[in-house]
C-alpha positions in Angstrom: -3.8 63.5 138.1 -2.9 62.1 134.9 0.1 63.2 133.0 -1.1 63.9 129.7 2.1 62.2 127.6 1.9 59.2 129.8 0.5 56.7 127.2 3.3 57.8 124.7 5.6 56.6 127.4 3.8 53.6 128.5 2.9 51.8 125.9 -0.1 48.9 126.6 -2.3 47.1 124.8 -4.9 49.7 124.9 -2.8 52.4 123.4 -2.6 49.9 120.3 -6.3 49.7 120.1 -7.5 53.3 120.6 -4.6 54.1 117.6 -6.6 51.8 115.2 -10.1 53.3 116.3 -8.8 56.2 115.6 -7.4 56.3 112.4 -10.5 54.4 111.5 -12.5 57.6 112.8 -10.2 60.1 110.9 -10.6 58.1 107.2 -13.8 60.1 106.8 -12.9 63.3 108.1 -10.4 63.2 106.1 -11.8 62.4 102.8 -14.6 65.3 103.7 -12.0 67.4 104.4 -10.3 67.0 101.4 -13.8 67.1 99.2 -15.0 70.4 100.9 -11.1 72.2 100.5 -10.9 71.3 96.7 -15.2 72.7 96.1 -14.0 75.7 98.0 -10.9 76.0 95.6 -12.8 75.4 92.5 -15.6 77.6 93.8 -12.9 80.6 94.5 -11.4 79.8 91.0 -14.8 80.1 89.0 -16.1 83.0 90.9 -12.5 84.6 90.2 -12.8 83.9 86.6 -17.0 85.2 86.1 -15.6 88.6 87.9 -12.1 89.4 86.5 -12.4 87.3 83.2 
């Protein structure tokens, strides 16, 4: 059984490489992320403002 903080502890050269595939896989999610939670925002704000304005 594998102890699930055990490549925090032991750190190889693998644990270098996933880190960098990784982040590389999170740069998009991120910038989606960000994109979809400020349209929501406006999206709130201008359906806010046709209602109560």
């Amino acid at each position: 059984m594998k102890k699930p903080f055990s490549n925090i502890i032991n750190k190889d050269k693998n644990t270098s490489l996933s880190k960098k595939e990784d982040s590389e896989k999170s740069k998009p999610l991120i910038i989606f992320g960000t994109i979809v939670s400020l349209s929501s925002i406006f999206l709130l704000l201008y359906t806010i403002n046709n209602k109560f304005g």
